[in-house]
PQR file with spaces between the fields and no chain letter, atoms N, CA, C, O and H, PARSE charges and radii, in Angstrom:
ATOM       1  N    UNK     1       0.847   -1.175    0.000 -0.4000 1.5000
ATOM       2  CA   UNK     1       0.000    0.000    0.000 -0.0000 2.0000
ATOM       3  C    UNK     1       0.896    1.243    0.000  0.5500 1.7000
ATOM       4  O    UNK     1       1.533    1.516    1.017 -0.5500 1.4000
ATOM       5  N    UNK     2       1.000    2.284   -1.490 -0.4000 1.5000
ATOM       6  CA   UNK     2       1.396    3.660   -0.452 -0.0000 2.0000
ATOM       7  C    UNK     2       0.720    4.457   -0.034  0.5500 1.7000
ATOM       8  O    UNK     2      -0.459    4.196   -0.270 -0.5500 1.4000
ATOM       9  H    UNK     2       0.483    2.062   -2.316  0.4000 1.0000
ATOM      10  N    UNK     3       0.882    5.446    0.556 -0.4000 1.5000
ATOM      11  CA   UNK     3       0.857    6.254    1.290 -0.0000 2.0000
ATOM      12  C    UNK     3       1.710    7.833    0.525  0.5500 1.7000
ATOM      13  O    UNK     3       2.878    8.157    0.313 -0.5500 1.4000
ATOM      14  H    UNK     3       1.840    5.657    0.749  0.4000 1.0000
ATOM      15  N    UNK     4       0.032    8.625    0.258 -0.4000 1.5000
ATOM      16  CA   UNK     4       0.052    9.694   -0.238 -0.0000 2.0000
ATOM      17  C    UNK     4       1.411   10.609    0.466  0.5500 1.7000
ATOM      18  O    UNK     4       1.875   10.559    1.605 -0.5500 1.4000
ATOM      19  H    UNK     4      -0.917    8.361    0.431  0.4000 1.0000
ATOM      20  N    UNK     5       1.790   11.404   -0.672 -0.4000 1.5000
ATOM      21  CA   UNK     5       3.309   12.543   -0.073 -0.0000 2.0000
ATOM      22  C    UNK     5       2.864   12.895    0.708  0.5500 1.7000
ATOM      23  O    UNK     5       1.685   12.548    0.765 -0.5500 1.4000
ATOM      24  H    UNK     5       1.413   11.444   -1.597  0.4000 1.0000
ATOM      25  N    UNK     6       3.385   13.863    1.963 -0.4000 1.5000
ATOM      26  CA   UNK     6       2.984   14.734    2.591 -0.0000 2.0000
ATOM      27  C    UNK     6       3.424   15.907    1.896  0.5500 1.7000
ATOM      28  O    UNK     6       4.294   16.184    1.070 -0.5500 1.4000
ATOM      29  H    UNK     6       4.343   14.146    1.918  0.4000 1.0000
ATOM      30  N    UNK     7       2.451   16.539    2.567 -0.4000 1.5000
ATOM      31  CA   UNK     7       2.411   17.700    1.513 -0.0000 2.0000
ATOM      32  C    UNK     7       2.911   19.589    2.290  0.5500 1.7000
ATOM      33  O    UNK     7       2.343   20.010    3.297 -0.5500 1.4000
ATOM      34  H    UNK     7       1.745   16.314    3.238  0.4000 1.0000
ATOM      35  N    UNK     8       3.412   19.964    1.949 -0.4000 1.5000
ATOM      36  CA   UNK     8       3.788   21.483    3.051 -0.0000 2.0000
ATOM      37  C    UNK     8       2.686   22.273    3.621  0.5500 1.7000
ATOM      38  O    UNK     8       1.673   22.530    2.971 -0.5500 1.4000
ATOM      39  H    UNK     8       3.873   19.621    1.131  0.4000 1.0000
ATOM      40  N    UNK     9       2.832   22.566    4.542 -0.4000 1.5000
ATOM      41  CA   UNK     9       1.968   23.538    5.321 -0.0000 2.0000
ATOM      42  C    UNK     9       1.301   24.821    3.906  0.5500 1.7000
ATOM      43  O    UNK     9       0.201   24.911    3.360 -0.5500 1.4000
ATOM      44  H    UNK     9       3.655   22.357    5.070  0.4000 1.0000
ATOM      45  N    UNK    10       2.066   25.293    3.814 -0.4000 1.5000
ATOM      46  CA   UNK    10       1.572   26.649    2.877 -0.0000 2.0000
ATOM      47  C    UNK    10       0.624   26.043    1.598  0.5500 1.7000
ATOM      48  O    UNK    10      -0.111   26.868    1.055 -0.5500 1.4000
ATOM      49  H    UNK    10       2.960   25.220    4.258  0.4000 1.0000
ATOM      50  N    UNK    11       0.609   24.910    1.187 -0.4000 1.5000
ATOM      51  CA   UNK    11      -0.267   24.444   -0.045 -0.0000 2.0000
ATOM      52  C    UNK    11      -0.863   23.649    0.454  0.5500 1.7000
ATOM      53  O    UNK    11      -1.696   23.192   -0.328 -0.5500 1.4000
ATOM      54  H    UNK    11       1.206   24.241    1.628  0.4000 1.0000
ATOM      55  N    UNK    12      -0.904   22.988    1.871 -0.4000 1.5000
ATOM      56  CA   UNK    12      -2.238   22.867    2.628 -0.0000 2.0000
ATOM      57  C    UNK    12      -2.790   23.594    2.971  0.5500 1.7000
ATOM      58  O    UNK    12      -3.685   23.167    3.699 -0.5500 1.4000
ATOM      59  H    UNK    12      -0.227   23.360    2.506  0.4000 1.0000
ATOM      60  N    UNK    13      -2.780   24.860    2.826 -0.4000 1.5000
ATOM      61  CA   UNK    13      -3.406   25.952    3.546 -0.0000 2.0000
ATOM      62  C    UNK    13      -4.124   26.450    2.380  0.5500 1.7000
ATOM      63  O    UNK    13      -5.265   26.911    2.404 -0.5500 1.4000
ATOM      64  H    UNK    13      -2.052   25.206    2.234  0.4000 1.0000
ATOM      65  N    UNK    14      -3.457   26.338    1.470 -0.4000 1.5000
ATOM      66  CA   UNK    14      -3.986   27.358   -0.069 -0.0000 2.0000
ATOM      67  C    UNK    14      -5.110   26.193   -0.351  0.5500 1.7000
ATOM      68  O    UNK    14      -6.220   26.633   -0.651 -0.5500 1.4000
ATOM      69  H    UNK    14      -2.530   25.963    1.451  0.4000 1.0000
ATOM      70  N    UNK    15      -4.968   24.747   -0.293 -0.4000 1.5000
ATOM      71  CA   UNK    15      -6.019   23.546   -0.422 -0.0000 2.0000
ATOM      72  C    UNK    15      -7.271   23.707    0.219  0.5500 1.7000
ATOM      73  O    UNK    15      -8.295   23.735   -0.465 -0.5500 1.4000
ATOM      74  H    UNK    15      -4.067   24.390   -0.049  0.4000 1.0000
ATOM      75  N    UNK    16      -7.316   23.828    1.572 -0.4000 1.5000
ATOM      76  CA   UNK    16      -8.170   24.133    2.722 -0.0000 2.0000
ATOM      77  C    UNK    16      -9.053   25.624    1.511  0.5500 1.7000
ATOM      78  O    UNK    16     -10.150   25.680    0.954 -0.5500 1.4000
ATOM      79  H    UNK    16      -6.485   23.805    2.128  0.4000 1.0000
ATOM      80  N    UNK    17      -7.683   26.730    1.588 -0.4000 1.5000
ATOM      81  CA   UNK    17      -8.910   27.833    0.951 -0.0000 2.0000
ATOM      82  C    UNK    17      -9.454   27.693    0.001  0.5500 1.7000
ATOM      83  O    UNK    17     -10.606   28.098   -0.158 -0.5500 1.4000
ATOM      84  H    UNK    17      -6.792   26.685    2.041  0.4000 1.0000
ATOM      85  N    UNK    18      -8.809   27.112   -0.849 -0.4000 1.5000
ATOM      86  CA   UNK    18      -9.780   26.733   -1.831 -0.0000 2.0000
ATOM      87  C    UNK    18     -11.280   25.692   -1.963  0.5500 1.7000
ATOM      88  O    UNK    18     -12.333   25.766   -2.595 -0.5500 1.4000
ATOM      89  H    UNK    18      -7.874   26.783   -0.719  0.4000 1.0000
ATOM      90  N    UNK    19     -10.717   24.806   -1.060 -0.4000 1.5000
ATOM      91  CA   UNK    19     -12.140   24.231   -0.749 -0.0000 2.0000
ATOM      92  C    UNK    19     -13.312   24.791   -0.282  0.5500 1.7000
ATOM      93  O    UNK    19     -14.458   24.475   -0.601 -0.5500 1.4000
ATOM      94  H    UNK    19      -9.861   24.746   -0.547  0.4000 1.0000
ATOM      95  N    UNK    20     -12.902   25.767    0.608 -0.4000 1.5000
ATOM      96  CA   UNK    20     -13.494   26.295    1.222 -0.0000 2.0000
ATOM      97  C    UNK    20     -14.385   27.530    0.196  0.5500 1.7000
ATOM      98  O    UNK    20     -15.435   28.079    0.530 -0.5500 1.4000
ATOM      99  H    UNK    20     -11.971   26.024    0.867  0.4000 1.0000
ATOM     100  N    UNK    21     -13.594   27.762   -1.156 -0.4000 1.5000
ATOM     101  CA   UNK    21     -13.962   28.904   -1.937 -0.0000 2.0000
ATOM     102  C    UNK    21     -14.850   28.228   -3.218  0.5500 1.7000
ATOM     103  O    UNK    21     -15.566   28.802   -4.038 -0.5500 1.4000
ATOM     104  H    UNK    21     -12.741   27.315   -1.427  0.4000 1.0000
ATOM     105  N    UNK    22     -14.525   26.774   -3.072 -0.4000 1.5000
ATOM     106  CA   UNK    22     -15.024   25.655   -3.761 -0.0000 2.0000
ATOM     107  C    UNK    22     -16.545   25.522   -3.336  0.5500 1.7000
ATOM     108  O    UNK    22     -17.328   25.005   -4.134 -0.5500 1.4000
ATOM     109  H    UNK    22     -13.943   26.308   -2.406  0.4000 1.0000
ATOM     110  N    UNK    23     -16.931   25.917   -2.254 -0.4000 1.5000
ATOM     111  CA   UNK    23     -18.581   25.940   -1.611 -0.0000 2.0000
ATOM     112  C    UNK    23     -19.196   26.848   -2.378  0.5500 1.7000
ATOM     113  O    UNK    23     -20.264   26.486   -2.872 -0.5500 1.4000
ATOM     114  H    UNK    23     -16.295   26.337   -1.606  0.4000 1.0000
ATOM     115  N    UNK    24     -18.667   28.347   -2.704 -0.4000 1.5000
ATOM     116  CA   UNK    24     -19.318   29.281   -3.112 -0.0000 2.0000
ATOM     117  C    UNK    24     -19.042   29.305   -4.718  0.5500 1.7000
ATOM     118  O    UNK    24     -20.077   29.332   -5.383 -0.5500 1.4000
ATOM     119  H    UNK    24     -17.800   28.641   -2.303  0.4000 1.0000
ATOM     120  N    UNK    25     -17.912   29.300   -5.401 -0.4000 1.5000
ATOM     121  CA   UNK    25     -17.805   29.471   -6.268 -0.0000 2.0000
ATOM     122  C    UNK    25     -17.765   28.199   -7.434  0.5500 1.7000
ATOM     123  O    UNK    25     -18.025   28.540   -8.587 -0.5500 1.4000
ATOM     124  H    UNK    25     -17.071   29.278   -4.861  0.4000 1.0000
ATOM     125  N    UNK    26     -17.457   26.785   -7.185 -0.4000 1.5000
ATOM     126  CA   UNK    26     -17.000   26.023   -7.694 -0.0000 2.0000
ATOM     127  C    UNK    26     -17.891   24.997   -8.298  0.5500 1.7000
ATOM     128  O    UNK    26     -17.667   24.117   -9.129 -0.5500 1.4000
ATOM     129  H    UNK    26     -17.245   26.508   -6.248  0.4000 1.0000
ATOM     130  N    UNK    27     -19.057   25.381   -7.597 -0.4000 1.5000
ATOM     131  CA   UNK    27     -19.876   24.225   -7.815 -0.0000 2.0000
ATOM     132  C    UNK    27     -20.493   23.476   -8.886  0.5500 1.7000
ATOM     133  O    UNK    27     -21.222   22.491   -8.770 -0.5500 1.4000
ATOM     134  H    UNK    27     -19.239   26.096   -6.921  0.4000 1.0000
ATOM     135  N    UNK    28     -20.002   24.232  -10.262 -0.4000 1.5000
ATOM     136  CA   UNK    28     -20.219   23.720  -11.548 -0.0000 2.0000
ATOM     137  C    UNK    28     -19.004   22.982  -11.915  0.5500 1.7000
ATOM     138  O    UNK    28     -19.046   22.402  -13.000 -0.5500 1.4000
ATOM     139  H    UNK    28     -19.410   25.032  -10.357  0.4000 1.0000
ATOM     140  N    UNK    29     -17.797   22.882  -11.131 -0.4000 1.5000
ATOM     141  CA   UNK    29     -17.228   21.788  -11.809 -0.0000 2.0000
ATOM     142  C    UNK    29     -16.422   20.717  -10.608  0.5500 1.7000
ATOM     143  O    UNK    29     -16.578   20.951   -9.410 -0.5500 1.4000
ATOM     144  H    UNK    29     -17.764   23.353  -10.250  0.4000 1.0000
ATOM     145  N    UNK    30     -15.728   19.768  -10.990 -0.4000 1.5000
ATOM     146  CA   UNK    30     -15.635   18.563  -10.165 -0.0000 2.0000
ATOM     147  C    UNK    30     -14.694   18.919   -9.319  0.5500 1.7000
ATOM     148  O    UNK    30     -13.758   19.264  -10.040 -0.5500 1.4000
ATOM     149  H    UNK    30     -15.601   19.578  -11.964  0.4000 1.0000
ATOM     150  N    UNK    31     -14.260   19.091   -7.783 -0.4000 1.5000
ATOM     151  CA   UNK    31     -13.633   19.470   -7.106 -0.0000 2.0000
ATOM     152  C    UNK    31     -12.248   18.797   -6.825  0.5500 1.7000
ATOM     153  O    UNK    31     -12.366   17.600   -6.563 -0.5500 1.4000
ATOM     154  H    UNK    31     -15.021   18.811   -7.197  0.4000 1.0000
ATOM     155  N    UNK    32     -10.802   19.329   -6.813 -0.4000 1.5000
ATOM     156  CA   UNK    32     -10.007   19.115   -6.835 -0.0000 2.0000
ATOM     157  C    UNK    32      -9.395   18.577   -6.000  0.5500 1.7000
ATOM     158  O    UNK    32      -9.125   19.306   -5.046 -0.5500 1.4000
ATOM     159  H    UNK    32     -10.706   20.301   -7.026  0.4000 1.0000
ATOM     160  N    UNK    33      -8.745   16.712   -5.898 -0.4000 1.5000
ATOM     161  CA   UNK    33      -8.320   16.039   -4.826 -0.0000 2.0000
ATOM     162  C    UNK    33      -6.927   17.343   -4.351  0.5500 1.7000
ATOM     163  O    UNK    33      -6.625   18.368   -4.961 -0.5500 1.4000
ATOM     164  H    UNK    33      -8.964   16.120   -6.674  0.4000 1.0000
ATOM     165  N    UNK    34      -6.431   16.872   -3.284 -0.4000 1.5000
ATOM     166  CA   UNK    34      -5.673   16.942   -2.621 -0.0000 2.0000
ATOM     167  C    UNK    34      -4.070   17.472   -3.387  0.5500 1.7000
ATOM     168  O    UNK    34      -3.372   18.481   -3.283 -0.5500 1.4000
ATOM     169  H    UNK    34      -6.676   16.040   -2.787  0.4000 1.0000
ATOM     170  N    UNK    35      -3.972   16.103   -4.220 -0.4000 1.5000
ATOM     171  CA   UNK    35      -2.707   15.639   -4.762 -0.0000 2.0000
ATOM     172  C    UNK    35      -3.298   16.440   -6.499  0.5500 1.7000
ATOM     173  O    UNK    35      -2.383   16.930   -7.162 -0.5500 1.4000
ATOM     174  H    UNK    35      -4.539   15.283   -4.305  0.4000 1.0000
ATOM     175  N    UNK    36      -4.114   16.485   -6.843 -0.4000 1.5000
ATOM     176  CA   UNK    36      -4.353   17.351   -8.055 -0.0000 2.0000
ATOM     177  C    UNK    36      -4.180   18.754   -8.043  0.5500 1.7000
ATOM     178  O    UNK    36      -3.703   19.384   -8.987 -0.5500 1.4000
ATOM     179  H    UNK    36      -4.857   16.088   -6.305  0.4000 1.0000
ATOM     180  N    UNK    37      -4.685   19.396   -6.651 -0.4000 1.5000
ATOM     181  CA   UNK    37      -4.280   21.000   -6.158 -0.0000 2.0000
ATOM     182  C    UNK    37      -2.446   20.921   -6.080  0.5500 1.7000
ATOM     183  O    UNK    37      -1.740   21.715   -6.702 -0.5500 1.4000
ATOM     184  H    UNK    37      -5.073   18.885   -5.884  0.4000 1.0000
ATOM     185  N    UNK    38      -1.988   19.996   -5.345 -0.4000 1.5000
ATOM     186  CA   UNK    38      -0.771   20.302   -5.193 -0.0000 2.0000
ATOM     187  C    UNK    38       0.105   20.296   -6.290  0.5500 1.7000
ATOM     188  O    UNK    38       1.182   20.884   -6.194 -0.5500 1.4000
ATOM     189  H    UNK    38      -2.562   19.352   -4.840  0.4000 1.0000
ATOM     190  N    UNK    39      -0.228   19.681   -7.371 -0.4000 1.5000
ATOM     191  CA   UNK    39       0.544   19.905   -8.691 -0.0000 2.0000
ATOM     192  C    UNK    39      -0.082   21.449   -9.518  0.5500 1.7000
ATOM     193  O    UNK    39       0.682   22.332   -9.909 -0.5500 1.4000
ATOM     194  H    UNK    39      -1.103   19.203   -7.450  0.4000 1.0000
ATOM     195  N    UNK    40      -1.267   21.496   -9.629 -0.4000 1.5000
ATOM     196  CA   UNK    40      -1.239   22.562  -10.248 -0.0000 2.0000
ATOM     197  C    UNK    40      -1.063   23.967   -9.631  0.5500 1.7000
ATOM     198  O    UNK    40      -0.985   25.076  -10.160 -0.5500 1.4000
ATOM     199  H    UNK    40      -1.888   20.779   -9.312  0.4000 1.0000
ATOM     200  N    UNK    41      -1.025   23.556   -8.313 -0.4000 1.5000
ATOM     201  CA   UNK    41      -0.912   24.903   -7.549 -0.0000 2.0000
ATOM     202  C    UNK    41       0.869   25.399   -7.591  0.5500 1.7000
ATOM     203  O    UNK    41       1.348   26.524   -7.452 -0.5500 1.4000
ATOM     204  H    UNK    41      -1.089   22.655   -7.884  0.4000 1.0000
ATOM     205  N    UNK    42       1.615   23.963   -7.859 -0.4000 1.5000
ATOM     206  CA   UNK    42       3.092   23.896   -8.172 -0.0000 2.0000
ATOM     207  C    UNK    42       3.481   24.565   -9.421  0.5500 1.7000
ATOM     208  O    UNK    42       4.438   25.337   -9.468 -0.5500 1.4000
ATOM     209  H    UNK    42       1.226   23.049   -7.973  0.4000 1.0000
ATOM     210  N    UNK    43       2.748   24.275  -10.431 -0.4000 1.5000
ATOM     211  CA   UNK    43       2.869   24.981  -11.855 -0.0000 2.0000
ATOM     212  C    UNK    43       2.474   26.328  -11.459  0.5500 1.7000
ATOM     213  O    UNK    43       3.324   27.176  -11.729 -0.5500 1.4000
ATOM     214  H    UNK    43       1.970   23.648  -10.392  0.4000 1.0000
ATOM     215  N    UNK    44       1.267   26.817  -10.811 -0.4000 1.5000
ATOM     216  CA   UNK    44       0.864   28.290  -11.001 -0.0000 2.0000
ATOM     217  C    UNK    44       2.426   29.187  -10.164  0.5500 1.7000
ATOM     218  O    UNK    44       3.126   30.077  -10.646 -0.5500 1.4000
ATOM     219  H    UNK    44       0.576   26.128  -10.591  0.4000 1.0000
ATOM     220  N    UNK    45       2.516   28.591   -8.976 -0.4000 1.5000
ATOM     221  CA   UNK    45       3.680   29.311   -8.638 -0.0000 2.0000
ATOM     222  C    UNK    45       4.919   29.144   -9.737  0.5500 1.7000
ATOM     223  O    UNK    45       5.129   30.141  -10.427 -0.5500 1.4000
ATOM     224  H    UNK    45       1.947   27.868   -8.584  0.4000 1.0000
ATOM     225  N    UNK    46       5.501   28.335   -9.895 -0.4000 1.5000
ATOM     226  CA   UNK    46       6.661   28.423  -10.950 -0.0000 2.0000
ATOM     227  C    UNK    46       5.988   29.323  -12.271  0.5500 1.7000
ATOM     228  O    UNK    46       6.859   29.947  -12.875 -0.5500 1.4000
ATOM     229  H    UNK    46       5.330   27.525   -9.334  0.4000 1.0000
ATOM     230  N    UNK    47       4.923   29.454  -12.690 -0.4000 1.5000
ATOM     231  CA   UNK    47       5.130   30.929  -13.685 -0.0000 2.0000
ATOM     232  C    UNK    47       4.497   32.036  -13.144  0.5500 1.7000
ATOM     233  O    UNK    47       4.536   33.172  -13.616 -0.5500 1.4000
ATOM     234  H    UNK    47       4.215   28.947  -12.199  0.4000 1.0000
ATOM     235  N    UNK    48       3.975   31.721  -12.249 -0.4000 1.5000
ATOM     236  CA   UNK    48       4.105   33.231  -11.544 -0.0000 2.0000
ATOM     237  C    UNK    48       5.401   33.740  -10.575  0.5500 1.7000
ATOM     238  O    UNK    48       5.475   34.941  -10.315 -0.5500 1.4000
ATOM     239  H    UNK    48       3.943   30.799  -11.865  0.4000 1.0000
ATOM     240  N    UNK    49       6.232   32.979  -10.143 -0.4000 1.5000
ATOM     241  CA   UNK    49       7.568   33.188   -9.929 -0.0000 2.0000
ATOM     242  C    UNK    49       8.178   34.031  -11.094  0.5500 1.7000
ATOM     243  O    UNK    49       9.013   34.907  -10.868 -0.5500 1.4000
ATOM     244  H    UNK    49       6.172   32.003  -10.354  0.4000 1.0000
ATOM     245  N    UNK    50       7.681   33.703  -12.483 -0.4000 1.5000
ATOM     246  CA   UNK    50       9.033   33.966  -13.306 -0.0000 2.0000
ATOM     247  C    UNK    50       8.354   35.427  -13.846  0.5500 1.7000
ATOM     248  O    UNK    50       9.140   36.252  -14.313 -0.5500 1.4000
ATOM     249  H    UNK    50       7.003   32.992  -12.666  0.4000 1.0000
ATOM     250  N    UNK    51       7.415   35.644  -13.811 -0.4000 1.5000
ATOM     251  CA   UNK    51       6.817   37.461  -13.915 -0.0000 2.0000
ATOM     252  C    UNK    51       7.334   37.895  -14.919  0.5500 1.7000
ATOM     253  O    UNK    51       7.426   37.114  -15.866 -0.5500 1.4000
ATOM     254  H    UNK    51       6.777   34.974  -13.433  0.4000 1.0000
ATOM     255  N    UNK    52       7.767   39.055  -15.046 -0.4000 1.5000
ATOM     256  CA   UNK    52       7.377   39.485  -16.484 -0.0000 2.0000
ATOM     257  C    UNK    52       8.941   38.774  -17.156  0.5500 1.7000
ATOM     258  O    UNK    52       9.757   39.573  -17.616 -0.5500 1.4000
ATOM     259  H    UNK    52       7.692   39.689  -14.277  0.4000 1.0000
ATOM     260  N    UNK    53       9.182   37.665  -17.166 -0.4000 1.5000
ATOM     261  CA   UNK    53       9.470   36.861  -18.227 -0.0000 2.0000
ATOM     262  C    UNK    53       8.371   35.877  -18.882  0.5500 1.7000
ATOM     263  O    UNK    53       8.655   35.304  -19.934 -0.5500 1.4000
ATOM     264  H    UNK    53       8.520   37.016  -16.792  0.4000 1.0000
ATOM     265  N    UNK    54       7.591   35.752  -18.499 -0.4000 1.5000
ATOM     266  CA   UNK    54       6.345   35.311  -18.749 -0.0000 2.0000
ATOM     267  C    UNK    54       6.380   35.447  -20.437  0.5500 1.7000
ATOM     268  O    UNK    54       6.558   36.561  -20.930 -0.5500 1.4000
ATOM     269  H    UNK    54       7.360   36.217  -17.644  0.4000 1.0000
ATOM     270  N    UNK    55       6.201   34.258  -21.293 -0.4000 1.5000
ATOM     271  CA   UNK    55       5.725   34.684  -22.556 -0.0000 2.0000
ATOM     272  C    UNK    55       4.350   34.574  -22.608  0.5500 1.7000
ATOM     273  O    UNK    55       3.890   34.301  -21.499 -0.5500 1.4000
ATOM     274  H    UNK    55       6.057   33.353  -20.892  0.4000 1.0000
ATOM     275  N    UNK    56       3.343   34.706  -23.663 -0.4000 1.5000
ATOM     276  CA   UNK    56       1.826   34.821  -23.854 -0.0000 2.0000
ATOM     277  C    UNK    56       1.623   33.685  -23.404  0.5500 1.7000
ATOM     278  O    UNK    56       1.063   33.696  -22.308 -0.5500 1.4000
ATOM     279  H    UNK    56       3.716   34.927  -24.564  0.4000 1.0000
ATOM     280  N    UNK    57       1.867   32.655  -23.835 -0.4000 1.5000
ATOM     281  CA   UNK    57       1.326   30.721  -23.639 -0.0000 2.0000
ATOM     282  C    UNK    57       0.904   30.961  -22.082  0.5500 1.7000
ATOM     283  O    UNK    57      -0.224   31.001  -21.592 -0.5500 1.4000
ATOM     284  H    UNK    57       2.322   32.646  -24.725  0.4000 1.0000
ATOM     285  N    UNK    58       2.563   31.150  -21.282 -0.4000 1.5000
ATOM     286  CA   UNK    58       2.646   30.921  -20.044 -0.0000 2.0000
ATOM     287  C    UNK    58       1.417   31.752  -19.369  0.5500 1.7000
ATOM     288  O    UNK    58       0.523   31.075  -18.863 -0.5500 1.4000
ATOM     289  H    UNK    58       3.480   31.117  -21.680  0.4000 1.0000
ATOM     290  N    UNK    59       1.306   33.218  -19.323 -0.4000 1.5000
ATOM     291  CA   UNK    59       0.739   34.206  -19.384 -0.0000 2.0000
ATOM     292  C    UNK    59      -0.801   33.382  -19.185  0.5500 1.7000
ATOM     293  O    UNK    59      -1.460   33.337  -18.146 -0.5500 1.4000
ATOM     294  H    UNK    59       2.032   33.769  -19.734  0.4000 1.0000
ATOM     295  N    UNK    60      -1.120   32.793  -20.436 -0.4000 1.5000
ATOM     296  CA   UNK    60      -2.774   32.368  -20.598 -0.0000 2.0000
ATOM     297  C    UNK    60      -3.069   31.519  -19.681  0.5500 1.7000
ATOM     298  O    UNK    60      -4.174   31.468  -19.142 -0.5500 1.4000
ATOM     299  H    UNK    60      -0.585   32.830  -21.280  0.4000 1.0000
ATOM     300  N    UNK    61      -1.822   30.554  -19.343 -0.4000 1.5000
ATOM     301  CA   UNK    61      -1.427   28.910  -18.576 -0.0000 2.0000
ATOM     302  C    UNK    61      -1.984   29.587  -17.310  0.5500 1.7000
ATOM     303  O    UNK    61      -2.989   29.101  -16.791 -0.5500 1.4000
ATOM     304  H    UNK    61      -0.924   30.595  -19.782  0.4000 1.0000
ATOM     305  N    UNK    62      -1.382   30.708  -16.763 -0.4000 1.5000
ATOM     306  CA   UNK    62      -0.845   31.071  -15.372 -0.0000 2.0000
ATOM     307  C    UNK    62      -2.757   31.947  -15.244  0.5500 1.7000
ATOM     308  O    UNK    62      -3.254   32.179  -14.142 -0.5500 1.4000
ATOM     309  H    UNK    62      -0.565   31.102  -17.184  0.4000 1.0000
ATOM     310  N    UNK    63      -3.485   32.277  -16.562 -0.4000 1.5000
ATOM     311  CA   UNK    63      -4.793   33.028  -16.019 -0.0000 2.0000
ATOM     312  C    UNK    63      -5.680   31.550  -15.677  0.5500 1.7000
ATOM     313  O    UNK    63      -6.543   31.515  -14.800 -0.5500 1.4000
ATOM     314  H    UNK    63      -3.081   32.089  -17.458  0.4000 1.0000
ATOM     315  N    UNK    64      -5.304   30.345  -16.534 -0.4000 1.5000
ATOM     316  CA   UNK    64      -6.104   29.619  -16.503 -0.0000 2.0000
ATOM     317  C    UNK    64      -6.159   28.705  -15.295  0.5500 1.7000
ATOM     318  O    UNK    64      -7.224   28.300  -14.828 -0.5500 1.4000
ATOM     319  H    UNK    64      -4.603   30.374  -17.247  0.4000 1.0000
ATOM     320  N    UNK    65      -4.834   28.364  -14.755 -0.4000 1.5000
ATOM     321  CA   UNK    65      -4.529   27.645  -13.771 -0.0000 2.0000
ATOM     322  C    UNK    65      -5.202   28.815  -12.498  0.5500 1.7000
ATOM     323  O    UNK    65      -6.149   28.301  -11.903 -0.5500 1.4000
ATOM     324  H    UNK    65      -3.969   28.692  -15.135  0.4000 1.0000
ATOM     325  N    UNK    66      -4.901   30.088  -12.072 -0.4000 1.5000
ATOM     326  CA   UNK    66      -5.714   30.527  -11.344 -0.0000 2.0000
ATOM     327  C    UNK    66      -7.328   30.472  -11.372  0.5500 1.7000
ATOM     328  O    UNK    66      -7.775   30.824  -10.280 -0.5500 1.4000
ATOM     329  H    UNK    66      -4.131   30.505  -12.556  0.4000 1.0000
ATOM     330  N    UNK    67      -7.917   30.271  -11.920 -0.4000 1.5000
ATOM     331  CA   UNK    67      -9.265   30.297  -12.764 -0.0000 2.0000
ATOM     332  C    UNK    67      -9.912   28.724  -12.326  0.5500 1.7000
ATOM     333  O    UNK    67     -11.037   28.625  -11.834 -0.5500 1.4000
ATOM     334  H    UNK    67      -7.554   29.985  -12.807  0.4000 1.0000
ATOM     335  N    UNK    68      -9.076   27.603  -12.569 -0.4000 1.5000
ATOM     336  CA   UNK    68      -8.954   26.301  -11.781 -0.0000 2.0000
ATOM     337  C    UNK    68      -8.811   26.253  -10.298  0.5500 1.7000
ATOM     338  O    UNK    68      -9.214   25.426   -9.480 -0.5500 1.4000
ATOM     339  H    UNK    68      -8.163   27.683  -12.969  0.4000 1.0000
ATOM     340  N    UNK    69      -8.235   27.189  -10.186 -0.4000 1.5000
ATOM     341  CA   UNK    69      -7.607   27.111   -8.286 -0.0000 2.0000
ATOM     342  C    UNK    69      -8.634   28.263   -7.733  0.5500 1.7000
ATOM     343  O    UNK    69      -8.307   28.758   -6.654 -0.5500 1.4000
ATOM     344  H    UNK    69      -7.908   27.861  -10.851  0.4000 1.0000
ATOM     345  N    UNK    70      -9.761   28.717   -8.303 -0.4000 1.5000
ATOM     346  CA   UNK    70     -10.440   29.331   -7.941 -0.0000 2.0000
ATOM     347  C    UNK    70      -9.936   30.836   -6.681  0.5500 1.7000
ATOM     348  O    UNK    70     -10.210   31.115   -5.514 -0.5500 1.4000
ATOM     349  H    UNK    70     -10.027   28.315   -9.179  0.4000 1.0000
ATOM     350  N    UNK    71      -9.127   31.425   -7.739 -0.4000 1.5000
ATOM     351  CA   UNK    71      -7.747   32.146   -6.921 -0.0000 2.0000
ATOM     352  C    UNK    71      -8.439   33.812   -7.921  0.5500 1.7000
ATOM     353  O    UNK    71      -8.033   34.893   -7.493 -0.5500 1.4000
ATOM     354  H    UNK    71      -8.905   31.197   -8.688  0.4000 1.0000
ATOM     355  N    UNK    72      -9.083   33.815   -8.732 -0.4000 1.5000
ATOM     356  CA   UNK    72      -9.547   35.291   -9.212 -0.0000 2.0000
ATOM     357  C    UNK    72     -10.762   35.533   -8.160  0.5500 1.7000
ATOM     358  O    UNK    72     -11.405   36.582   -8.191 -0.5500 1.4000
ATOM     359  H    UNK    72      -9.413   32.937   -9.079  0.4000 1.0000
């Protein structure tokens, strides 16, 4: 059997809010495990880390992945 990563305090915390933002706002689409937030919440920081090096793709990636993480 494994046994899910553990995962860091700060993107358990951003998980929690989002669930929590997932009550009001989310409810038209299928809610995001645990281990699915923590990867894409991994991508949104790495191009929002990289700021205005950002090309357009990334740019659209980084509106859409917030938009998923229910973060607008």
């Amino acid at each position: 059997m494994t046994h899910p990563q553990p995962v860091d305090p700060q993107t358990h915390k951003r998980y929690l809010d989002y669930r929590e933002r997932f009550q009001y706002f989310g409810r038209q689409m299928a809610i995001l495990t645990a281990a699915e937030f923590s990867v894409l919440d991994g991508e949104r920081r790495t191009l929002h880390a990289k700021g205005d090096a950002r090309d357009d793709e990334e740019e659209e990636r980084l509106v859409a992945l917030r938009a998923i993480l229910l973060m607008d």
